[in-house]
LUMTORFI-45935 format. One record per residue: residue in three letters; x, y, z of N, C-alpha, C in turn. Coordinates in steps of 0.05 Angstrom, whole numbers, plus 32768, in hexadecimal, padded with zeros to 4 digits. Example, Ala and Ser with C-alpha at 12.3 -4.5 7.8 and 13.67 -1.06 7.14 Angstrom:
# LUMTORFI-45935
{gutor = ALA | n.u = 8108 | n.v = 7F8E | n.w = 809C | ca.u = 80F6 | ca.v = 7FA6 | ca.w = 809C | c.u = 8108 | c.v = 7FBE | c.w = 809C}
{gutor = SER | n.u = 8101 | n.v = 7FD3 | n.w = 808E | ca.u = 8111 | ca.v = 7FEB | ca.w = 808F | c.u = 8102 | c.v = 8001 | c.w = 809D}
END
This chain:
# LUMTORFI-45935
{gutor = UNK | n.u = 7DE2 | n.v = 7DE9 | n.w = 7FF2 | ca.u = 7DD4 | ca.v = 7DD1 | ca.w = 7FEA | c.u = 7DD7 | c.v = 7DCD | c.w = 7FCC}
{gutor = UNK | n.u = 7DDB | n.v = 7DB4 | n.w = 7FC6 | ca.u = 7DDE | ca.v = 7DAF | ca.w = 7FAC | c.u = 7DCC | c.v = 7D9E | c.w = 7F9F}
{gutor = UNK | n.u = 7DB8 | n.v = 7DA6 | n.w = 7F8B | ca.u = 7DAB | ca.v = 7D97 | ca.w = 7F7B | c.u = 7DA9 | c.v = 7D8D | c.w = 7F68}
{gutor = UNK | n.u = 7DA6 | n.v = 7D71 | n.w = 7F57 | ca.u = 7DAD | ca.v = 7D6A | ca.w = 7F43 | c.u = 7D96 | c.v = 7D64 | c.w = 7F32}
{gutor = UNK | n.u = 7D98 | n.v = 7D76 | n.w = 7F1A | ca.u = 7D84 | ca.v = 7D72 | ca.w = 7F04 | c.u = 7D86 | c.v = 7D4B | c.w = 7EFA}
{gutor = UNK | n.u = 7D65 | n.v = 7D49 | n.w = 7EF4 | ca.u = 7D5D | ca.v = 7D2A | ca.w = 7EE9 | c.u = 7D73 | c.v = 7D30 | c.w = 7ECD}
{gutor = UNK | n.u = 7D78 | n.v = 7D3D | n.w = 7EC3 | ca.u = 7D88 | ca.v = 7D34 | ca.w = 7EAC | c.u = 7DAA | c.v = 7D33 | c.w = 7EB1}
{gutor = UNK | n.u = 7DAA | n.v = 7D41 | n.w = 7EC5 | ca.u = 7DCA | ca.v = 7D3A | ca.w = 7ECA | c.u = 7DC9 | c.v = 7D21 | c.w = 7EDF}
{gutor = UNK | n.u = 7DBA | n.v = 7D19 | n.w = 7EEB | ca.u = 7DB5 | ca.v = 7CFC | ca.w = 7EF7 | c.u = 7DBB | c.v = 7CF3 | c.w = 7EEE}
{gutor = UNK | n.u = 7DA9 | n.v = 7CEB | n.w = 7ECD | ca.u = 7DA2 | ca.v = 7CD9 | ca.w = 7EBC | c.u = 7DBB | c.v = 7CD1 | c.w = 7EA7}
{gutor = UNK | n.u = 7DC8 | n.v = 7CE9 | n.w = 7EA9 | ca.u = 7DDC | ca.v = 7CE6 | ca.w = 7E97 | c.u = 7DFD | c.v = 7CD6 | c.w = 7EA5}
{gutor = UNK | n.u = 7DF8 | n.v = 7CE0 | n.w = 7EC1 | ca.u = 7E0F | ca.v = 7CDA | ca.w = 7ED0 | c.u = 7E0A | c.v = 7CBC | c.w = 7ED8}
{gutor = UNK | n.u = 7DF7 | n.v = 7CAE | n.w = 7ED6 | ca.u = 7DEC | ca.v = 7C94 | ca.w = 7EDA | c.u = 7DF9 | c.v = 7C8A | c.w = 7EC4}
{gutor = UNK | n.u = 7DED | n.v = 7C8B | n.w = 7EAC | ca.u = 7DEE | ca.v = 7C7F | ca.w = 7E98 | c.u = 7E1D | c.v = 7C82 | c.w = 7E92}
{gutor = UNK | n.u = 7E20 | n.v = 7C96 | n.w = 7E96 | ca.u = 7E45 | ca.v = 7C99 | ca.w = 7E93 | c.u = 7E4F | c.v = 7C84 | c.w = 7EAA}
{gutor = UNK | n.u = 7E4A | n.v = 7C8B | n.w = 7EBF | ca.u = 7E4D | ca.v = 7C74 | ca.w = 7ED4 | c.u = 7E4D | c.v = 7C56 | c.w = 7ED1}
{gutor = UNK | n.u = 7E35 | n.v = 7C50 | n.w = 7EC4 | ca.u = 7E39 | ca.v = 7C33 | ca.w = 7EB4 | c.u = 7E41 | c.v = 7C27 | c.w = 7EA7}
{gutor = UNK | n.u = 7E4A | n.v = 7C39 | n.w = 7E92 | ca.u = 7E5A | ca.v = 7C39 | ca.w = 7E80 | c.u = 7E79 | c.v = 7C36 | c.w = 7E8A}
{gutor = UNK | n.u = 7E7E | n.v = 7C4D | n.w = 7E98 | ca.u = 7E9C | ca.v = 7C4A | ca.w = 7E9F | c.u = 7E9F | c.v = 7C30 | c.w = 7EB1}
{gutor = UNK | n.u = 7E89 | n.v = 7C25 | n.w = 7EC5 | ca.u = 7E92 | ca.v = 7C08 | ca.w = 7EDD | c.u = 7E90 | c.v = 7BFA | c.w = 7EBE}
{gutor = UNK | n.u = 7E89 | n.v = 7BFA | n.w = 7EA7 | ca.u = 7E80 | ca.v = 7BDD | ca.w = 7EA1 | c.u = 7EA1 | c.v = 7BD5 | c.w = 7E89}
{gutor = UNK | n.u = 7EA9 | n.v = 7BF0 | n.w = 7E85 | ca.u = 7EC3 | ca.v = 7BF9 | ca.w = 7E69 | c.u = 7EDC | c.v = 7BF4 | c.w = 7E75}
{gutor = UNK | n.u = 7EDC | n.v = 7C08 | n.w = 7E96 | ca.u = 7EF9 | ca.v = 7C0F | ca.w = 7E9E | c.u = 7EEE | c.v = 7BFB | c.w = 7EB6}
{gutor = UNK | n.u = 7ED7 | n.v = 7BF5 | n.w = 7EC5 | ca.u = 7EDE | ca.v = 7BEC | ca.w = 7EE3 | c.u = 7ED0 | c.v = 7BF7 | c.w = 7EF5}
{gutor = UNK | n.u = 7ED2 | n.v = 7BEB | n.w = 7F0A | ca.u = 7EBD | ca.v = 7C05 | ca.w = 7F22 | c.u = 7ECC | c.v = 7C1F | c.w = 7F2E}
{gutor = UNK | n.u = 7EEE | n.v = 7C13 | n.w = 7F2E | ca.u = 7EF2 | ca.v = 7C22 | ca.w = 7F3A | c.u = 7EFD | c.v = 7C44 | c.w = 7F29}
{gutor = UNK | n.u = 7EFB | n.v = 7C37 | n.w = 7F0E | ca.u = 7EFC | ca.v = 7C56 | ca.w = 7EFA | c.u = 7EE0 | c.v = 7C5D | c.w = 7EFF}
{gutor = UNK | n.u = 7ECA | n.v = 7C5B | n.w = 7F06 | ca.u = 7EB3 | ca.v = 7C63 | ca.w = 7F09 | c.u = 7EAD | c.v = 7C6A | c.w = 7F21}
{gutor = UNK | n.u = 7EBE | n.v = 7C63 | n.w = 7F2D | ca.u = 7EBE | ca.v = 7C6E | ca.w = 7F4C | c.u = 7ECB | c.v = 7C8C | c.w = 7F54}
{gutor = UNK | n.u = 7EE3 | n.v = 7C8D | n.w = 7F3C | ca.u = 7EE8 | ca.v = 7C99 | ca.w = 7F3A | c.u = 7EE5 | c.v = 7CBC | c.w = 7F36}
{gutor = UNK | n.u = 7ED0 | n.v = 7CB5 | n.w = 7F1A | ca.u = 7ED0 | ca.v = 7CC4 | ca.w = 7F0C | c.u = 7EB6 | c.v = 7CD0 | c.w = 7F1F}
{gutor = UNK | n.u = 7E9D | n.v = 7CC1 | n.w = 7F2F | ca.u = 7E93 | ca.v = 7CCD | ca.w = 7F43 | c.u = 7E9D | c.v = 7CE1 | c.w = 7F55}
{gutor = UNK | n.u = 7EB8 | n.v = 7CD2 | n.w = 7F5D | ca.u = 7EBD | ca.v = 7CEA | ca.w = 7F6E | c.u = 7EC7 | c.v = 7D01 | c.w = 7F62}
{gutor = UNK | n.u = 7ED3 | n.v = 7D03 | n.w = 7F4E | ca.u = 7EDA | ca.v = 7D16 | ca.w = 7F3B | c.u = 7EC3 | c.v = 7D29 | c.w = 7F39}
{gutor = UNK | n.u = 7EA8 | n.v = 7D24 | n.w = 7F2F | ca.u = 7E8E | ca.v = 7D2E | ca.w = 7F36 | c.u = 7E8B | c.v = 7D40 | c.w = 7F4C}
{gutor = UNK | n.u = 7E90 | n.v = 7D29 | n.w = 7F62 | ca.u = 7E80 | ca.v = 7D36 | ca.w = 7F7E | c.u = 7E9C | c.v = 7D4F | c.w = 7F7E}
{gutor = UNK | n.u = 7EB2 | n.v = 7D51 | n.w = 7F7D | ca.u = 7EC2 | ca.v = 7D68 | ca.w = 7F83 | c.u = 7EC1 | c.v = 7D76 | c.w = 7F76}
{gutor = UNK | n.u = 7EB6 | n.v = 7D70 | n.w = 7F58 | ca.u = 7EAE | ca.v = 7D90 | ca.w = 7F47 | c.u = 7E91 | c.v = 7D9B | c.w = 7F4F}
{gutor = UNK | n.u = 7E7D | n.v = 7D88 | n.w = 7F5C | ca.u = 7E67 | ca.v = 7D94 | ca.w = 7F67 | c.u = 7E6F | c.v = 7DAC | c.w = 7F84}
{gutor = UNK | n.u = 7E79 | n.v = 7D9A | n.w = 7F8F | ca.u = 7E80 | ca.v = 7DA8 | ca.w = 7FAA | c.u = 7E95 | c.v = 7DC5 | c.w = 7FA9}
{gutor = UNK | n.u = 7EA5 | n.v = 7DBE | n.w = 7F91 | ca.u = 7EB6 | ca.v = 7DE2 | ca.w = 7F8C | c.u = 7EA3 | c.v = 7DF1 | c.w = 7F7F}
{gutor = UNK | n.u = 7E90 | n.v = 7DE9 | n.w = 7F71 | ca.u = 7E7E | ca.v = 7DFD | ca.w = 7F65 | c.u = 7E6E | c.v = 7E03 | c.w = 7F7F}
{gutor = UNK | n.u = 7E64 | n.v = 7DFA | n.w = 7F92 | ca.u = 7E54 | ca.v = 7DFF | ca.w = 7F9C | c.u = 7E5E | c.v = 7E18 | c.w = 7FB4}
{gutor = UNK | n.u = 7E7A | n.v = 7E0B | n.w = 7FB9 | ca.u = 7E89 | ca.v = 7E21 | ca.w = 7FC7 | c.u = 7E90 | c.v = 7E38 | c.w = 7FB9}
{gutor = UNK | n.u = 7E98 | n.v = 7E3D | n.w = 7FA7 | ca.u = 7EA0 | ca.v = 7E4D | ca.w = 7F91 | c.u = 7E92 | c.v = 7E4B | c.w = 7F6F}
{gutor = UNK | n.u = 7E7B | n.v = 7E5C | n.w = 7F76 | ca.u = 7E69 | ca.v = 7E53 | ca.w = 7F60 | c.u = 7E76 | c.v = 7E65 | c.w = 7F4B}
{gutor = UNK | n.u = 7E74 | n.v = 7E7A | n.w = 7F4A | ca.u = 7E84 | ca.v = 7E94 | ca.w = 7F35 | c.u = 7E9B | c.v = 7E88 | c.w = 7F2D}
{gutor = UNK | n.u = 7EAD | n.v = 7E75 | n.w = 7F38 | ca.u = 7EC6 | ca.v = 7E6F | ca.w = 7F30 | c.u = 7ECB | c.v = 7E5B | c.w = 7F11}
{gutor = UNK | n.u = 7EAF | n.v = 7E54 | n.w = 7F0E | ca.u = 7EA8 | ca.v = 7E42 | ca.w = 7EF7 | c.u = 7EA7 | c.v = 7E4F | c.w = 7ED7}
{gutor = UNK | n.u = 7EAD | n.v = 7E47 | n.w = 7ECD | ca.u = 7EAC | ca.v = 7E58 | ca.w = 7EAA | c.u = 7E92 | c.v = 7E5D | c.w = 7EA4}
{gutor = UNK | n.u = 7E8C | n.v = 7E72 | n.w = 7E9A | ca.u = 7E7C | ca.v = 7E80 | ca.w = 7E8E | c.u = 7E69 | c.v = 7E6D | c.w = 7E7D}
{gutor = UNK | n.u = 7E56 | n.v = 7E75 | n.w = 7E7B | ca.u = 7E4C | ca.v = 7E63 | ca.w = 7E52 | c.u = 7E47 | c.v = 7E7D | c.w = 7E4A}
{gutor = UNK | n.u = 7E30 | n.v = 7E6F | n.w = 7E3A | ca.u = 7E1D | ca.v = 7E87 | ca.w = 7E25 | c.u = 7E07 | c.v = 7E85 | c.w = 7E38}
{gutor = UNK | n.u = 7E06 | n.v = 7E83 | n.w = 7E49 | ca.u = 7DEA | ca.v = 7E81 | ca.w = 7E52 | c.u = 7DF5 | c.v = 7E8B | c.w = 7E6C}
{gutor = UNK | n.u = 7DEC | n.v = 7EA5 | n.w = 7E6A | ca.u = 7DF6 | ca.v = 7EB8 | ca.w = 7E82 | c.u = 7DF0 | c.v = 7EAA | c.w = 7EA7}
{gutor = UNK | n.u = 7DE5 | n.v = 7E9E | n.w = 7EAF | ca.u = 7DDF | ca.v = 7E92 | ca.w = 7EC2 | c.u = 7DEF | c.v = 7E6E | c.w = 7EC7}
{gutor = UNK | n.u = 7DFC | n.v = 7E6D | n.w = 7EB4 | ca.u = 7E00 | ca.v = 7E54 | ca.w = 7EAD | c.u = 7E1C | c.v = 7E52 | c.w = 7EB0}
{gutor = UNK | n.u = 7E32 | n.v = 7E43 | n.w = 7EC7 | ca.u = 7E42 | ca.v = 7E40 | ca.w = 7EC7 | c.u = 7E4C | c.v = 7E1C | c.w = 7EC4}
{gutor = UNK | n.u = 7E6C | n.v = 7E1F | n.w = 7EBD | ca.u = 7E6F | ca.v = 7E04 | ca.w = 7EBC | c.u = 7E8E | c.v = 7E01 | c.w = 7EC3}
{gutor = UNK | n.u = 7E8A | n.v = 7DE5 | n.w = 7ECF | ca.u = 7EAC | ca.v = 7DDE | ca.w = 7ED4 | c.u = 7EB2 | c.v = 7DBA | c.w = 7ECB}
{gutor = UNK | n.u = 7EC8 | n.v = 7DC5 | n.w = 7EC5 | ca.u = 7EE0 | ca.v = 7DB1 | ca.w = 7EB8 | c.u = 7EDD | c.v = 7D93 | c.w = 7ECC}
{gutor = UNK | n.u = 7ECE | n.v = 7D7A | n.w = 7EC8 | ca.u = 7ED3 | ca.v = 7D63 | ca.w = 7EDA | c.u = 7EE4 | c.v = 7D5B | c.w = 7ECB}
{gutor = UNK | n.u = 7EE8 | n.v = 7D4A | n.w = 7EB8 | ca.u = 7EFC | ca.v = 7D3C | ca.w = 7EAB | c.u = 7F09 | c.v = 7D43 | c.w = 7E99}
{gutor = UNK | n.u = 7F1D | n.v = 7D3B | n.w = 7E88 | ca.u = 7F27 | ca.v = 7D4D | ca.w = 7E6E | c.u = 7F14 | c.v = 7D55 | c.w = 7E5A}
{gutor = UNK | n.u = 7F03 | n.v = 7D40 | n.w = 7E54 | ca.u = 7EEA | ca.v = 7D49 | ca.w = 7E3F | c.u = 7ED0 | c.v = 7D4A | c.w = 7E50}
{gutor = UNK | n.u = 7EC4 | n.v = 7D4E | n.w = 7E66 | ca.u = 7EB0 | ca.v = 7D57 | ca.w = 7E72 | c.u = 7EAC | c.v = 7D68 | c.w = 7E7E}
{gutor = UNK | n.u = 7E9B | n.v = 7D7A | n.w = 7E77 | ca.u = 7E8C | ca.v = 7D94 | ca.w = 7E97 | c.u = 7E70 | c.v = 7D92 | c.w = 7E9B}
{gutor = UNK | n.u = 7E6E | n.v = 7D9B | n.w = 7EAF | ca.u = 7E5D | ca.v = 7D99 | ca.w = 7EBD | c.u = 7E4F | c.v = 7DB9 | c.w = 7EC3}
{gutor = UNK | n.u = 7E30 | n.v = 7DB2 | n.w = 7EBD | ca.u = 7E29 | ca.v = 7DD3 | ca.w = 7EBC | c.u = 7E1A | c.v = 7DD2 | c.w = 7ECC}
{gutor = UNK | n.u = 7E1F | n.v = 7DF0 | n.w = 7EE5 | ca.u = 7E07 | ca.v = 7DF2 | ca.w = 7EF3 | c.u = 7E02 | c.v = 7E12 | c.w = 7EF7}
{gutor = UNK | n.u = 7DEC | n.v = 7E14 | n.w = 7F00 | ca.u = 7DE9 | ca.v = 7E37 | ca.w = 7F04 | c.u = 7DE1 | c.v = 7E3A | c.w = 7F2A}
{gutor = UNK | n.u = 7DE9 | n.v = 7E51 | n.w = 7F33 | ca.u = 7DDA | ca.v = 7E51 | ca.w = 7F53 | c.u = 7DC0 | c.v = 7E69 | c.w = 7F4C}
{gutor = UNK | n.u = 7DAE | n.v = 7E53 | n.w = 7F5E | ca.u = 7D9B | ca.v = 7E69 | ca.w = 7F6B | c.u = 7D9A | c.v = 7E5D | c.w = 7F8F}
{gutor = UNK | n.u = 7D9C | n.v = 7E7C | n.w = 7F8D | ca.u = 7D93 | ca.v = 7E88 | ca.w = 7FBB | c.u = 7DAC | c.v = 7E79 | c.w = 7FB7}
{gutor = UNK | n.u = 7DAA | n.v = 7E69 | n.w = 7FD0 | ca.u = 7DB7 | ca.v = 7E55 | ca.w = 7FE2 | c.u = 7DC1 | c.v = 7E3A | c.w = 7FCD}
{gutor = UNK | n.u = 7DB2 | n.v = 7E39 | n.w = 7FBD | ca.u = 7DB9 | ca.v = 7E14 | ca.w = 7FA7 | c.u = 7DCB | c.v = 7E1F | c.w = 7F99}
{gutor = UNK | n.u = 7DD0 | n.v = 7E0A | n.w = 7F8D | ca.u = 7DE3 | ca.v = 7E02 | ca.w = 7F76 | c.u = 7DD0 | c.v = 7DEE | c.w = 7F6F}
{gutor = UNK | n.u = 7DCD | n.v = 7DF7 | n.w = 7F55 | ca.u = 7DBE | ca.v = 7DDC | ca.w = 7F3C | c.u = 7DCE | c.v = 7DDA | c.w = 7F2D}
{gutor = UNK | n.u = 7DD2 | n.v = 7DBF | n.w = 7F2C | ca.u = 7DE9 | ca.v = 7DA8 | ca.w = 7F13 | c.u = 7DD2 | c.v = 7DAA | c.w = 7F01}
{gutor = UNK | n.u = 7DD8 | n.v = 7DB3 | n.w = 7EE8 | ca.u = 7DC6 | ca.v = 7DAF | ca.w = 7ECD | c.u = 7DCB | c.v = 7DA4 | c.w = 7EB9}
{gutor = UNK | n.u = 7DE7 | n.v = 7D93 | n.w = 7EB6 | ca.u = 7DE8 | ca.v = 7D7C | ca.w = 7EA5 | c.u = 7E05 | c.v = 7D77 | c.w = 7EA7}
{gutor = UNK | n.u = 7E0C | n.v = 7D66 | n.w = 7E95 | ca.u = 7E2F | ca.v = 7D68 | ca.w = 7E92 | c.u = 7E28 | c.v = 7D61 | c.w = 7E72}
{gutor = UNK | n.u = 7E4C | n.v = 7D63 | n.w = 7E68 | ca.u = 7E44 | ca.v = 7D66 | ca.w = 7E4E | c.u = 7E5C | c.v = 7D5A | c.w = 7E4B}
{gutor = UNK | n.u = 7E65 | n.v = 7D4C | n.w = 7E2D | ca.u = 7E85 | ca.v = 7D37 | ca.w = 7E2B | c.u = 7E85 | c.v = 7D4F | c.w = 7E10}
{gutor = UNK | n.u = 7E9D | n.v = 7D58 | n.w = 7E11 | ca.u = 7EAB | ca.v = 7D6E | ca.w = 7E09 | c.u = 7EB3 | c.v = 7D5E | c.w = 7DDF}
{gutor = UNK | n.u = 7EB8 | n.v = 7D4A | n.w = 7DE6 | ca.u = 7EC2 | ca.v = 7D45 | ca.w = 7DC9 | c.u = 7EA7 | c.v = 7D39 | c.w = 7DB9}
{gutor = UNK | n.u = 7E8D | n.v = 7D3C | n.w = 7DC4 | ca.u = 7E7A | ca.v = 7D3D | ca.w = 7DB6 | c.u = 7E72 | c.v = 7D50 | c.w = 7DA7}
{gutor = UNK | n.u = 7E5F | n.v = 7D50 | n.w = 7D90 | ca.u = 7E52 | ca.v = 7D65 | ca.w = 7D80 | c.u = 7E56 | c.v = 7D88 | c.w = 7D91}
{gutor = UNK | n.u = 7E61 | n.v = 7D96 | n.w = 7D8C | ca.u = 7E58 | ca.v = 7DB9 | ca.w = 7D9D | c.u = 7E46 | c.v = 7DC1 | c.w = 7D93}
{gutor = UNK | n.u = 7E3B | n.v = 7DBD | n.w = 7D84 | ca.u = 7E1C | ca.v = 7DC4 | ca.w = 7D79 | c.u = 7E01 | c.v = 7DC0 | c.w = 7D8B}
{gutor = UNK | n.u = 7E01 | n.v = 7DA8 | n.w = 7D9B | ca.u = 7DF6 | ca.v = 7D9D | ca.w = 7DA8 | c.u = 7DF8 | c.v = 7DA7 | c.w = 7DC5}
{gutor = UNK | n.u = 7E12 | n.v = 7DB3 | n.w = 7DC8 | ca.u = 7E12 | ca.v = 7DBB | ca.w = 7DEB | c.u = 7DFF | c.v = 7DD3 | c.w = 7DEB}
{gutor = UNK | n.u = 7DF2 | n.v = 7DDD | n.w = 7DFF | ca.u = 7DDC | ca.v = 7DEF | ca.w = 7E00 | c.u = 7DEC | c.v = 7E06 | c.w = 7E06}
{gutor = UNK | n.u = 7DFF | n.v = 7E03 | n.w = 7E16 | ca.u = 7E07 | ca.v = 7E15 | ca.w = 7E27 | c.u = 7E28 | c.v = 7E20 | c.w = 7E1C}
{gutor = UNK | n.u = 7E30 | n.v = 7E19 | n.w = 7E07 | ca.u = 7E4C | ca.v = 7E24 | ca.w = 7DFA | c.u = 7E48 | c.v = 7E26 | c.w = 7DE4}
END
């Protein structure tokens, strides 16, 4: 089961809009599904994701400048944010 933190919602909303309103729906359509298949290999293969600093905290590669971080507990997978790579690294929590 896969669950998605209010801030990686919030954030994936707001990128989504952005991309239908810049590139189109269907780059935004896109880049969703790009999402849902890095949710679903993490979820199948959660260990297979890079490391952070935050020992519980893994992350994988969606786009050239985005990942996506989530950690498992039991049975879940929690999505806990995504992050655009050519922004500040000061600011990412988790690298």
């Amino acid at each position: 089961m896969i669950v998605f933190r209010k801030r990686f919602t919030s954030k994936l909303s707001k990128l989504y809009h952005y991309l239908k309103n810049e590139f189109g729906e269907t780059t935004a359509n896109q880049f969703l599904e790009k999402v849902h298949k890095a949710a679903l290999a993490a979820e199948t293969h959660p260990d297979a994701g890079r490391m952070t600093k935050v020992s519980s905290v893994r992350s994988k590669l969606i786009a050239p400048y985005t990942r996506l971080y989530y950690t498992k507990r039991g049975s879940k997978l929690i999505v806990l944010n995504m992050y655009d790579m050519r922004q500040l690294p000061s600011r990412n929590m988790y690298e």
